[in-house]
PDB file as gemmi writes it, atoms N, CA and C in Angstrom:
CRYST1    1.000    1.000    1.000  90.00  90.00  90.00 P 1                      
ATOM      1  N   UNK A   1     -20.971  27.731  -9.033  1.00  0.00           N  
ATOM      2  CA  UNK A   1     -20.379  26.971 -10.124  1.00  0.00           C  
ATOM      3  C   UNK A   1     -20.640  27.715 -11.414  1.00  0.00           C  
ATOM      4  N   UNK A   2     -19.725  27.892 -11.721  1.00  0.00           N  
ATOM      5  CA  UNK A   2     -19.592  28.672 -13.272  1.00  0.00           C  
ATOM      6  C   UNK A   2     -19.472  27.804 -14.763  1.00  0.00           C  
ATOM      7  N   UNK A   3     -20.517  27.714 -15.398  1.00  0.00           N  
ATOM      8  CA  UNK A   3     -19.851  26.413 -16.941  1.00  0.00           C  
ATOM      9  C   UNK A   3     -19.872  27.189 -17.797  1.00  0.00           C  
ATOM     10  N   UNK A   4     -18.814  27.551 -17.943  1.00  0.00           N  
ATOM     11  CA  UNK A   4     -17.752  28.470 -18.645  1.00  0.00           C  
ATOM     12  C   UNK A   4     -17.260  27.755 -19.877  1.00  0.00           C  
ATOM     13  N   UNK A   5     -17.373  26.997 -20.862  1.00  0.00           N  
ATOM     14  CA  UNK A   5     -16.398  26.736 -21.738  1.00  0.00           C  
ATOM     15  C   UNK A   5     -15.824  27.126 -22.612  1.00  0.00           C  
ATOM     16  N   UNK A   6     -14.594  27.502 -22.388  1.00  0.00           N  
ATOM     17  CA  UNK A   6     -13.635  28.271 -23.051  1.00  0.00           C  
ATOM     18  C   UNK A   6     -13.444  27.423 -24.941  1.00  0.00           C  
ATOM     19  N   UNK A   7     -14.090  28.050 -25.686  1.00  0.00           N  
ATOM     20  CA  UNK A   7     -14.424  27.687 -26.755  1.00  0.00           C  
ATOM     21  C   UNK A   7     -13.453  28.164 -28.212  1.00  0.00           C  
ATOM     22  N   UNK A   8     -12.232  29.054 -27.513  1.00  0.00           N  
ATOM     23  CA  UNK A   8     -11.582  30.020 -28.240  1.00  0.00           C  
ATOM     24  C   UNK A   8     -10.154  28.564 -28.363  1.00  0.00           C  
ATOM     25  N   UNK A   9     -10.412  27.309 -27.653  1.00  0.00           N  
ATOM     26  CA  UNK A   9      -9.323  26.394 -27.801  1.00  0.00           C  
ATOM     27  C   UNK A   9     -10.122  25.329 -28.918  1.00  0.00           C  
ATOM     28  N   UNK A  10     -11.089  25.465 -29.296  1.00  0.00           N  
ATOM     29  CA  UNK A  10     -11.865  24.318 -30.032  1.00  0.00           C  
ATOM     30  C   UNK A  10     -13.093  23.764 -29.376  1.00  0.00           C  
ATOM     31  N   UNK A  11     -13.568  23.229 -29.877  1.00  0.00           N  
ATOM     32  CA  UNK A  11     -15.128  22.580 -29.577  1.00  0.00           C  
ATOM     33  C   UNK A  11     -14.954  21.490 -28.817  1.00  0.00           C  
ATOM     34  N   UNK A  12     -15.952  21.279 -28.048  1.00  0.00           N  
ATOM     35  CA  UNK A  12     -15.671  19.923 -26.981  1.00  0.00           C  
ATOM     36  C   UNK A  12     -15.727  18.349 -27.729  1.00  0.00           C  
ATOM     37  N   UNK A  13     -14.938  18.011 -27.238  1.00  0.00           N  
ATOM     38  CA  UNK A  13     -14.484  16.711 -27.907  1.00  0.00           C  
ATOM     39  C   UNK A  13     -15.005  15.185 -26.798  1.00  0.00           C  
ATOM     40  N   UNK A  14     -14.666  15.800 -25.174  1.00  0.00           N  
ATOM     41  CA  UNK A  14     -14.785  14.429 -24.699  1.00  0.00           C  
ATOM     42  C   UNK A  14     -15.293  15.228 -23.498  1.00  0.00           C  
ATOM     43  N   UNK A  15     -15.481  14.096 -22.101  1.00  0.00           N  
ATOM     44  CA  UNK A  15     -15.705  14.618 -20.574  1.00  0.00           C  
ATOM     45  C   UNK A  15     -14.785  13.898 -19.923  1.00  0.00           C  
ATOM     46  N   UNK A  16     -13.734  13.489 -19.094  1.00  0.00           N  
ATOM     47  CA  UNK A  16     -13.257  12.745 -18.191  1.00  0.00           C  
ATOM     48  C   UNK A  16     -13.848  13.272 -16.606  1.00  0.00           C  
ATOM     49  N   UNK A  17     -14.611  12.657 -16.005  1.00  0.00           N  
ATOM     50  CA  UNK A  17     -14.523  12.434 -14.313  1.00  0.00           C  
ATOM     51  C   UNK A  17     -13.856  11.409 -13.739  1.00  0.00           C  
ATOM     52  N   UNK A  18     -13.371  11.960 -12.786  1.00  0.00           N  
ATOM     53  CA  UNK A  18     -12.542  11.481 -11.353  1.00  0.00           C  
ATOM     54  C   UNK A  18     -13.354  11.039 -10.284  1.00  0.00           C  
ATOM     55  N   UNK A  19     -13.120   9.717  -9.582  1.00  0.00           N  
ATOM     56  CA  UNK A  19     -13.824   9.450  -8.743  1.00  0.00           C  
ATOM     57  C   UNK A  19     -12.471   9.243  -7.278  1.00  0.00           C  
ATOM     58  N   UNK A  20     -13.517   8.992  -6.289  1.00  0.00           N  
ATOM     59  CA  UNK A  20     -12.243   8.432  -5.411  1.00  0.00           C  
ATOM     60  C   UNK A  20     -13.092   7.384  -4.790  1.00  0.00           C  
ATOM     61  N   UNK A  21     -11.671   6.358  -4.758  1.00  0.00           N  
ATOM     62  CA  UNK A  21     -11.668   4.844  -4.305  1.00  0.00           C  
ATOM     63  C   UNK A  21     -11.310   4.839  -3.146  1.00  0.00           C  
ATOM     64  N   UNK A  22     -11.646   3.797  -2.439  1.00  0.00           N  
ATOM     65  CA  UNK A  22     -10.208   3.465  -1.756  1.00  0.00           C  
ATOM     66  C   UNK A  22     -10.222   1.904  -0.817  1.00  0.00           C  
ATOM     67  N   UNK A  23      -9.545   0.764  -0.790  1.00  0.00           N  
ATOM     68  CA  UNK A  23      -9.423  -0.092  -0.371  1.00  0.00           C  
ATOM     69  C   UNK A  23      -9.233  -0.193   0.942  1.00  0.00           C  
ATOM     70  N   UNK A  24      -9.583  -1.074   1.845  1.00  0.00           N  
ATOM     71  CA  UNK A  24      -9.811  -1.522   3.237  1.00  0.00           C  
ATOM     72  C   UNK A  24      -8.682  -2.697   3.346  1.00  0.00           C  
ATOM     73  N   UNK A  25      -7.706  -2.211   4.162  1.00  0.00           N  
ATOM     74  CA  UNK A  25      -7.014  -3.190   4.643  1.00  0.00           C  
ATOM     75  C   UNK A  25      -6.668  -3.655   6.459  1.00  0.00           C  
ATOM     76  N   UNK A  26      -7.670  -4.353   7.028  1.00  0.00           N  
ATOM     77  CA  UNK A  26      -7.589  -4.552   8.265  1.00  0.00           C  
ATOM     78  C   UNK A  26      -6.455  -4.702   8.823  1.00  0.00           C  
ATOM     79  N   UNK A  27      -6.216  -4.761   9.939  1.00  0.00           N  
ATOM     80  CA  UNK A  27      -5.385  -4.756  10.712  1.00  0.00           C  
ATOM     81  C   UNK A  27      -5.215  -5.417  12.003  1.00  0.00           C  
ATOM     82  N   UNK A  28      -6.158  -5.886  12.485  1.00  0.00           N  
ATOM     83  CA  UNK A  28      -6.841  -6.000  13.790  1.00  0.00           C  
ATOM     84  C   UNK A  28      -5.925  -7.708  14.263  1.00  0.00           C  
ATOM     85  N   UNK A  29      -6.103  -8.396  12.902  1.00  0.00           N  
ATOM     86  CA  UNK A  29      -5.222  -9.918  13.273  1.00  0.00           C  
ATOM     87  C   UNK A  29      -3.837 -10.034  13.243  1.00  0.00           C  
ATOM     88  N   UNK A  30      -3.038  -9.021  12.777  1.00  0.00           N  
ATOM     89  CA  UNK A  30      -1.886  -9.115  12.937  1.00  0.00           C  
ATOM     90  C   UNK A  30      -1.366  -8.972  14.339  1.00  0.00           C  
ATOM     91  N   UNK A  31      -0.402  -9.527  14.149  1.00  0.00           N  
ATOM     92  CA  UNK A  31       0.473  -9.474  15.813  1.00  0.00           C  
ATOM     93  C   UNK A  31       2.324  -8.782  15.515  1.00  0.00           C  
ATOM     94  N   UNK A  32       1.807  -7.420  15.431  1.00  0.00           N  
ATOM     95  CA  UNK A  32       2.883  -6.845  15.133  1.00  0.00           C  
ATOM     96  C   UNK A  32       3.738  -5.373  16.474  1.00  0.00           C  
ATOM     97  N   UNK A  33       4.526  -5.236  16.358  1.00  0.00           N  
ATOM     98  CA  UNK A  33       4.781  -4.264  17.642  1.00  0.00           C  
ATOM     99  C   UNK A  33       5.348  -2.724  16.797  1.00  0.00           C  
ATOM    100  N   UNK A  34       3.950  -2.356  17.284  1.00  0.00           N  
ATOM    101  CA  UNK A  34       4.270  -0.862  16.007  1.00  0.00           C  
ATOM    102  C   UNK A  34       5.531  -0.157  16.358  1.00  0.00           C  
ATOM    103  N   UNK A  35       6.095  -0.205  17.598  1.00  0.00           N  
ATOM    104  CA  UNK A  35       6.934   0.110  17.613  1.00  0.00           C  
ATOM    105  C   UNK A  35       8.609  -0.005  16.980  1.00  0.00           C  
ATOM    106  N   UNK A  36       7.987  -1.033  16.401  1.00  0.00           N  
ATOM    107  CA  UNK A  36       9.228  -1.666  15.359  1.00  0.00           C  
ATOM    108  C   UNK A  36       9.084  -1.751  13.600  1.00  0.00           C  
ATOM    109  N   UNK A  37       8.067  -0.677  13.065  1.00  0.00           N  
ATOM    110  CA  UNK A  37       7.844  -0.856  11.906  1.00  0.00           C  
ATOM    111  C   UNK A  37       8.918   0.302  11.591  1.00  0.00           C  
ATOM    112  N   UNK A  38       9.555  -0.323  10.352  1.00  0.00           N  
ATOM    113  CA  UNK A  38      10.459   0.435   9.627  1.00  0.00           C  
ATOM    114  C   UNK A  38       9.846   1.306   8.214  1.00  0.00           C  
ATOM    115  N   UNK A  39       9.142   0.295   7.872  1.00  0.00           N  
ATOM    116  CA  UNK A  39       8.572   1.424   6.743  1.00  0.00           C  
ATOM    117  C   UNK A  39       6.875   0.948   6.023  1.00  0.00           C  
ATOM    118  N   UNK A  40       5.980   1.695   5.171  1.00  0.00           N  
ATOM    119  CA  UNK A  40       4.994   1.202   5.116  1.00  0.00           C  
ATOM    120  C   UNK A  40       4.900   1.463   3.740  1.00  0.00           C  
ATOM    121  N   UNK A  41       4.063   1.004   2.721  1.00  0.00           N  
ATOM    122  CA  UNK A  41       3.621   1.083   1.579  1.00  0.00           C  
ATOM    123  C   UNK A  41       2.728   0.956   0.755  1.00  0.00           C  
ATOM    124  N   UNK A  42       2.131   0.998   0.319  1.00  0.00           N  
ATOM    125  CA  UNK A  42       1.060   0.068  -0.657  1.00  0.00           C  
ATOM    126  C   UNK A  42       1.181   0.425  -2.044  1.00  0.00           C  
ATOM    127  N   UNK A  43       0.811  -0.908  -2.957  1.00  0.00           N  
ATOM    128  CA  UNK A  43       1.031  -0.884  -4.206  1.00  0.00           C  
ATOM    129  C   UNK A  43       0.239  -2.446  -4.580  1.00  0.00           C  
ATOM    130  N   UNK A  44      -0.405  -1.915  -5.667  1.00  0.00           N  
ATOM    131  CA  UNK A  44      -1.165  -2.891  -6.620  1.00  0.00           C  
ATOM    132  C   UNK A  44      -1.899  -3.739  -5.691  1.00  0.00           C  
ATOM    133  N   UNK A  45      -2.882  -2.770  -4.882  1.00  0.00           N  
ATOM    134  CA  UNK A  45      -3.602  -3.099  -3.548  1.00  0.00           C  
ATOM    135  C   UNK A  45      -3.247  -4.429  -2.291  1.00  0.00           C  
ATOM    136  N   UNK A  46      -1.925  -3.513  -2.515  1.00  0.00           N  
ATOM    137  CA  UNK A  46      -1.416  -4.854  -1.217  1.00  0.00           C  
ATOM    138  C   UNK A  46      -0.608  -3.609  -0.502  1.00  0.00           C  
ATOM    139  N   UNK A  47      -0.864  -3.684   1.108  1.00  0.00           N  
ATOM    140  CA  UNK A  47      -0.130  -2.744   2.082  1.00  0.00           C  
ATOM    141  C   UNK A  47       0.978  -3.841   2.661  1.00  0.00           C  
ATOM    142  N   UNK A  48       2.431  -3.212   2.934  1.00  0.00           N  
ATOM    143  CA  UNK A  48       3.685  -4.052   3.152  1.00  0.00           C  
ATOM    144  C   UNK A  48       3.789  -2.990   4.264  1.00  0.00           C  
ATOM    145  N   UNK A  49       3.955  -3.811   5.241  1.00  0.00           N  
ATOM    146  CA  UNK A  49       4.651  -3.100   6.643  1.00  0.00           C  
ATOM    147  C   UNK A  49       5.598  -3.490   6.715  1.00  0.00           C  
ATOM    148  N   UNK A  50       7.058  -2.965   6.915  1.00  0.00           N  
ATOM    149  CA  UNK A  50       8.116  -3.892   6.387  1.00  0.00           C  
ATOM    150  C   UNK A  50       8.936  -3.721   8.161  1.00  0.00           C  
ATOM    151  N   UNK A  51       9.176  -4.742   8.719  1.00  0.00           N  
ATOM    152  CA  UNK A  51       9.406  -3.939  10.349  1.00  0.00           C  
ATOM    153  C   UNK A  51      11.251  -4.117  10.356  1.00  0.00           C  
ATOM    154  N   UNK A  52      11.865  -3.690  11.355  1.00  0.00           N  
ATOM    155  CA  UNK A  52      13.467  -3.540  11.840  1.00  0.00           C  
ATOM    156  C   UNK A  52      13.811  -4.245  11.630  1.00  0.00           C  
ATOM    157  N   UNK A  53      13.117  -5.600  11.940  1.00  0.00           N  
ATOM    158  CA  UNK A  53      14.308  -7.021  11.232  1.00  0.00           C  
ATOM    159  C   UNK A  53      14.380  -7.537  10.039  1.00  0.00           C  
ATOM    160  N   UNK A  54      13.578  -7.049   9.128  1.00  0.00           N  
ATOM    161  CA  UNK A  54      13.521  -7.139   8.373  1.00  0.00           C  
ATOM    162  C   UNK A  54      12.110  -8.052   7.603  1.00  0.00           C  
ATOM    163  N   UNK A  55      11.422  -8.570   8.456  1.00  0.00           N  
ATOM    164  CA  UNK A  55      10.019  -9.174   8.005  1.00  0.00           C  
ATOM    165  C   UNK A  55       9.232  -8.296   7.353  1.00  0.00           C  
ATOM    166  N   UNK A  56       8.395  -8.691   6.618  1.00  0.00           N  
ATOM    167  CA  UNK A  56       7.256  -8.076   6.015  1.00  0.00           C  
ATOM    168  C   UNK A  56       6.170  -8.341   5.937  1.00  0.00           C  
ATOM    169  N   UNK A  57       5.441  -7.913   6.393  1.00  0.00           N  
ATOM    170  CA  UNK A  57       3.652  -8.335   6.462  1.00  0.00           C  
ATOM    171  C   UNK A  57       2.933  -8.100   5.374  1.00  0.00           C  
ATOM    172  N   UNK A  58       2.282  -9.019   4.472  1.00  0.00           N  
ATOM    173  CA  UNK A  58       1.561  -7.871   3.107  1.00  0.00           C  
ATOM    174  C   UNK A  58      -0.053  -8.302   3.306  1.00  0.00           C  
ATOM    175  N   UNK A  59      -0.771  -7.748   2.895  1.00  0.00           N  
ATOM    176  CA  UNK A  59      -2.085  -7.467   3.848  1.00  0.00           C  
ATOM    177  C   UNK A  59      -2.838  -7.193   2.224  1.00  0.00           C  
ATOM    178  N   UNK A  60      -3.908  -8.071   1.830  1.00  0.00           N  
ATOM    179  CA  UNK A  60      -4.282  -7.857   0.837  1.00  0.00           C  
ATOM    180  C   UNK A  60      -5.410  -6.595   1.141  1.00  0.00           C  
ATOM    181  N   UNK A  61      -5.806  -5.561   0.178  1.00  0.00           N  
ATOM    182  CA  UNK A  61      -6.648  -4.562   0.525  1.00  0.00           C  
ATOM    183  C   UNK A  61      -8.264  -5.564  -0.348  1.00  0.00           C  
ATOM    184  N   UNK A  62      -9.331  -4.823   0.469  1.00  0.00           N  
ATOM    185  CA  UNK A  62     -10.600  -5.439   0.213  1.00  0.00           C  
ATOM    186  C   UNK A  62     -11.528  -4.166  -0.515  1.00  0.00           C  
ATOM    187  N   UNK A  63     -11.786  -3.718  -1.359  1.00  0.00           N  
ATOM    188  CA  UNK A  63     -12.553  -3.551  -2.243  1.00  0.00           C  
ATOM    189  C   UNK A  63     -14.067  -3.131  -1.601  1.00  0.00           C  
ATOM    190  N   UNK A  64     -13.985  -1.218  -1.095  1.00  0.00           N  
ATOM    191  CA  UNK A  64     -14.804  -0.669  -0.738  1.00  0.00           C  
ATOM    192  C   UNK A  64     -15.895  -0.409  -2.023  1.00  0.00           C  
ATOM    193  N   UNK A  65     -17.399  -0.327  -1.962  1.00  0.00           N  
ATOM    194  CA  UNK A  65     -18.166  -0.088  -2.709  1.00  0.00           C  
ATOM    195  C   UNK A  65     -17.625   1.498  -3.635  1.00  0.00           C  
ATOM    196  N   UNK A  66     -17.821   1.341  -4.982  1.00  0.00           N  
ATOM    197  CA  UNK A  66     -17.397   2.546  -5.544  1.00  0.00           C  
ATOM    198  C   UNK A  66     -18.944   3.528  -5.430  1.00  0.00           C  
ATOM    199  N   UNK A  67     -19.125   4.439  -5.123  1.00  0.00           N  
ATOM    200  CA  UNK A  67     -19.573   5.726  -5.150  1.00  0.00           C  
ATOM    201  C   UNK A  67     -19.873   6.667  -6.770  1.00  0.00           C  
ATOM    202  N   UNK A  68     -20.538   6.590  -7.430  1.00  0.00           N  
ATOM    203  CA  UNK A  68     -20.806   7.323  -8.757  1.00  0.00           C  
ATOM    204  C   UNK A  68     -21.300   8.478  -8.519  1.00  0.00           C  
ATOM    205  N   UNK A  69     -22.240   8.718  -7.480  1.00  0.00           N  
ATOM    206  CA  UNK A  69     -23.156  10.101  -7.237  1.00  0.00           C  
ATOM    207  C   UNK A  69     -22.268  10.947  -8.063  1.00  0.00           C  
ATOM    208  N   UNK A  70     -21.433  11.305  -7.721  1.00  0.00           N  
ATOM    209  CA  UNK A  70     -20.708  13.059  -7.828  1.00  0.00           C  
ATOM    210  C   UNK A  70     -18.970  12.712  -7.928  1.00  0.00           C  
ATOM    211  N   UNK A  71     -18.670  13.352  -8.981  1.00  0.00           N  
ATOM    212  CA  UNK A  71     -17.239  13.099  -9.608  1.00  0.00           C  
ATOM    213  C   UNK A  71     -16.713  14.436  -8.411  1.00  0.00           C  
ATOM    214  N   UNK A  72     -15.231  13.366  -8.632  1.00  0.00           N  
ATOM    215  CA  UNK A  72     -15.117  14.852  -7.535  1.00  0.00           C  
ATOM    216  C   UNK A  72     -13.666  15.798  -8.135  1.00  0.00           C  
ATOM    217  N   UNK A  73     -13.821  15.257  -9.821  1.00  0.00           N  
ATOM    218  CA  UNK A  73     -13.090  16.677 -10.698  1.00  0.00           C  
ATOM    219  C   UNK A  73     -13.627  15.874 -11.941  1.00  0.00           C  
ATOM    220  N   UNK A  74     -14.401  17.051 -12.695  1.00  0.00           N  
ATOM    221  CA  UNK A  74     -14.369  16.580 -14.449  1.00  0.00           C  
ATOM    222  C   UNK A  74     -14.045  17.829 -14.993  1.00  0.00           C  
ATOM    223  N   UNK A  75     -13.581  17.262 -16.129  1.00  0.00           N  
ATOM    224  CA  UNK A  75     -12.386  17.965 -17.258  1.00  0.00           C  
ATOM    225  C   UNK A  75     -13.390  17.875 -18.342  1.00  0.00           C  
ATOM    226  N   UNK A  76     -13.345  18.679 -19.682  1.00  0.00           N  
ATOM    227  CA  UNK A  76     -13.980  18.868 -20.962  1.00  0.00           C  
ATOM    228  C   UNK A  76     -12.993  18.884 -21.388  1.00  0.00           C  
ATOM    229  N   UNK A  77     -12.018  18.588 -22.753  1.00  0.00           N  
ATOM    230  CA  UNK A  77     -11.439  18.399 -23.235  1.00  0.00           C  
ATOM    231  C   UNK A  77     -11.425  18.721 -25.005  1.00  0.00           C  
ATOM    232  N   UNK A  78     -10.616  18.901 -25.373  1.00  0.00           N  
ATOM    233  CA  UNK A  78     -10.915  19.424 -27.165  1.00  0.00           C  
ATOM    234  C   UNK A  78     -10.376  17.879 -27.856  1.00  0.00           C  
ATOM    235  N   UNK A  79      -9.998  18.371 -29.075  1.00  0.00           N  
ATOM    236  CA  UNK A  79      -9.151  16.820 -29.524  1.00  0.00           C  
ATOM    237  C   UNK A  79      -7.612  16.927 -29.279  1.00  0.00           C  
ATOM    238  N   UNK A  80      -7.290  18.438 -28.852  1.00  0.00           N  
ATOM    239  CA  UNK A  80      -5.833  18.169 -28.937  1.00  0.00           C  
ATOM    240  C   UNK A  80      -5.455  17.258 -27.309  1.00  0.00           C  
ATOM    241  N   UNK A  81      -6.488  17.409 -26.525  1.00  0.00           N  
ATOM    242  CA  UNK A  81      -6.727  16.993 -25.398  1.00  0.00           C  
ATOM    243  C   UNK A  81      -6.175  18.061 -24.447  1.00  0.00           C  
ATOM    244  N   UNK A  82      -6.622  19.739 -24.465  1.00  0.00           N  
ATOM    245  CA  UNK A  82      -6.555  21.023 -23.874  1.00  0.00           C  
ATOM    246  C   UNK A  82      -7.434  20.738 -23.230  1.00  0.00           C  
ATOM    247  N   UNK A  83      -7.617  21.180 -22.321  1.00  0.00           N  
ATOM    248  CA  UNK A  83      -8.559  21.231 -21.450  1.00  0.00           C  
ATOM    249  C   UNK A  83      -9.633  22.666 -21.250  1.00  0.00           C  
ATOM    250  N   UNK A  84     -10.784  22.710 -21.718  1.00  0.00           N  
ATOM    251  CA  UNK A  84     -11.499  23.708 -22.145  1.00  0.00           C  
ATOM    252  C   UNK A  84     -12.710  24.031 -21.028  1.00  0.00           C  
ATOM    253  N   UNK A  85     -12.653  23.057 -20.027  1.00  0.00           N  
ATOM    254  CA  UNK A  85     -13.818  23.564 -19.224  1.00  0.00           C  
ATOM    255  C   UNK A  85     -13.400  22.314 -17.883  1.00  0.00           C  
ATOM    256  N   UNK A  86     -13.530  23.069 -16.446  1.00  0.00           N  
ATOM    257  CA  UNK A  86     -13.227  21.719 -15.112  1.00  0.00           C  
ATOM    258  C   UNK A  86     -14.029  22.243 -14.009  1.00  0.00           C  
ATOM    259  N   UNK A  87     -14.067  21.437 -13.548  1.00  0.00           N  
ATOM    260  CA  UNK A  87     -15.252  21.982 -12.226  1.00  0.00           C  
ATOM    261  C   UNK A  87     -14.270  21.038 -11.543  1.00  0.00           C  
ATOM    262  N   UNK A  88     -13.885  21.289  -9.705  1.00  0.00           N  
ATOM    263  CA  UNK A  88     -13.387  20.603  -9.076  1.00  0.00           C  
ATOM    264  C   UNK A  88     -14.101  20.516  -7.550  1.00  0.00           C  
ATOM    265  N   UNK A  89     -14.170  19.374  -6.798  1.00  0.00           N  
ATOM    266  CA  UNK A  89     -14.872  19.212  -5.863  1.00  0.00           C  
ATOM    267  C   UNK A  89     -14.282  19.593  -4.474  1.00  0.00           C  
TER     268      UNK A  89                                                      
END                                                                             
């Protein structure tokens, strides 16, 4: 790991890190025949299995513990908001 900050864009202004999430949406109680799913999605933590006839299943997602240890991309930033220094995981 190299911390390099490229200082020839301006002085550091901020840090942004990236974490990763991700929601749990079971599956196990539905009574569906995968063989008939037409399309799948998720949005605004709800997964829609949408099947051939047209039904739709929406499956609320459940809220895995978030993880802080270790960002897994941070950015340094100036004020123009350039990006002057990133480490990526």
């Amino acid at each position: 790991m190299e911390n390099k900050i490229d200082l020839s864009k301006g002085k550091p202004h901020s840090i942004e890190a990236s974490y990763s999430h991700y929601l749990y949406f079971p599956l196990d109680d539905l009574d569906i025949d995968w063989n008939e799913v037409k399309n799948i999605w998720v949005k605004w933590g709800i997964a829609y299995i949408e099947m051939n006839d047209g039904e739709t299943h929406n499956i609320e997602g459940h809220e895995t513990e978030m993880d802080y240890k270790w960002a897994i991309e941070t950015k340094m930033f100036n004020k123009e908001y350039d990006v002057i220094w990133e480490e990526i995981e």
